[in-house]
Every structure is written in C-alpha cells, then in structure tokens.
C-alpha positions in Angstrom: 134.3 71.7 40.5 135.6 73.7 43.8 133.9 71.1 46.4 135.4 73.3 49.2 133.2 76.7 47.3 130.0 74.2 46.9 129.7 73.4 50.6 130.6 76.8 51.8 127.4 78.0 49.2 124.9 75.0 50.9 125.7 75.8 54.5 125.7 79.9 53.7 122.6 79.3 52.5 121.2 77.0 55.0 122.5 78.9 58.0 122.0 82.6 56.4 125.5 83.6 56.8 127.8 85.4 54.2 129.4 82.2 52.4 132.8 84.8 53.1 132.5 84.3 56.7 133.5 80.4 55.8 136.6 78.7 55.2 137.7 75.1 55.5 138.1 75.7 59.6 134.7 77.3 60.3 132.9 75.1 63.2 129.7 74.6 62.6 128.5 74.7 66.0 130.1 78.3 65.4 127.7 78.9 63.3 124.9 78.2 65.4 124.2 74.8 63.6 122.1 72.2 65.5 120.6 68.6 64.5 118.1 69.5 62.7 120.4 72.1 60.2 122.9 69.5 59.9 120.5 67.1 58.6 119.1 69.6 56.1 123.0 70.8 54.8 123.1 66.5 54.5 120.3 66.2 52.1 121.1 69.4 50.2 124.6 68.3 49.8 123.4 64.7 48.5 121.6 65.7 46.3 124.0 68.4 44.5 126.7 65.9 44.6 124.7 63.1 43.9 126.2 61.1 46.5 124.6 59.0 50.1 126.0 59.4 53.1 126.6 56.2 55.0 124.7 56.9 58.0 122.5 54.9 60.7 120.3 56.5 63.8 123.4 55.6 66.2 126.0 57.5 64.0 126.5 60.9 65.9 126.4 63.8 62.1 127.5 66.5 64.0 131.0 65.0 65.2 131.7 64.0 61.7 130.9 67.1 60.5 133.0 69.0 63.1 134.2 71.8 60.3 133.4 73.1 57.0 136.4 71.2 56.0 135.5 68.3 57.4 132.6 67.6 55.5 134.5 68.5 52.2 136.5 65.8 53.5 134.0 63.3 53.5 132.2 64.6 50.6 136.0 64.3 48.4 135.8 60.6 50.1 132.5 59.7 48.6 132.8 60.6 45.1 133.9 58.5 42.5 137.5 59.0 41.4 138.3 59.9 38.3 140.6 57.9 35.6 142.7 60.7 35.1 
C-alpha cells in the first residue's frame, strides 16, 4: 500500500484540490486547511487505515500535522509492523 498516495487521495478529497498539486512537503495551512478539516482528514484517515490517533483536547492536530508528509509520518508510526 503507497501510504504517501492514500493521504494525498483523503486530503485531495477533503480540501477539493487536485491530489497532483500534493507531495510529501505540501503545508496544509497552504492548502487552506483549518481545525475543523483537519479533524475531518483525522477520522477519514482512521478509519481507511484502521488505526487511532493518540490524541487529547490539549494536543495542538495541526502542528503535528504540519505537512502532507508529516502525517504519513505518523500514520507509518501507527501501523503495525510487519514480520517480514
């Protein structure tokens, strides 16, 4: 699975932007993403990774999720790792 082409696809979708226009460096306050987006791309993401983000009301999303990249960062941290 391309993690980096999954979370490009979710935030493309979720912002309406041409998933080319992303790459691991986007910002997404570039992209004109506030709060309530990020919390949206958070669920979305969840659930097609079937992962939960460790998160409390104190924890500020949108300086973890700086760049595209970042949050394939954290989304490759929160998988399980394979045997392989």
């Amino acid at each position: 699975m391309d993690i980096l082409y999954e979370i490009r696809k979710i935030i493309a979708e979720e912002m309406r932007v041409p998933i080319e226009k992303l790459d691991a460096q986007s910002r997404l306050t570039d992209l004109g993403v506030e709060s309530v987006d990020v919390i949206e791309i958070v669920f979305k993401i969840e659930e097609r990774f079937d992962i939960e983000f460790p998160l409390n009301a104190n924890d500020d999303i949108a300086v973890q999720f700086e760049t595209v990249g970042s949050v394939v960062n954290k989304v490759q941290s929160l998988l399980p790792k394979s045997d392989s």
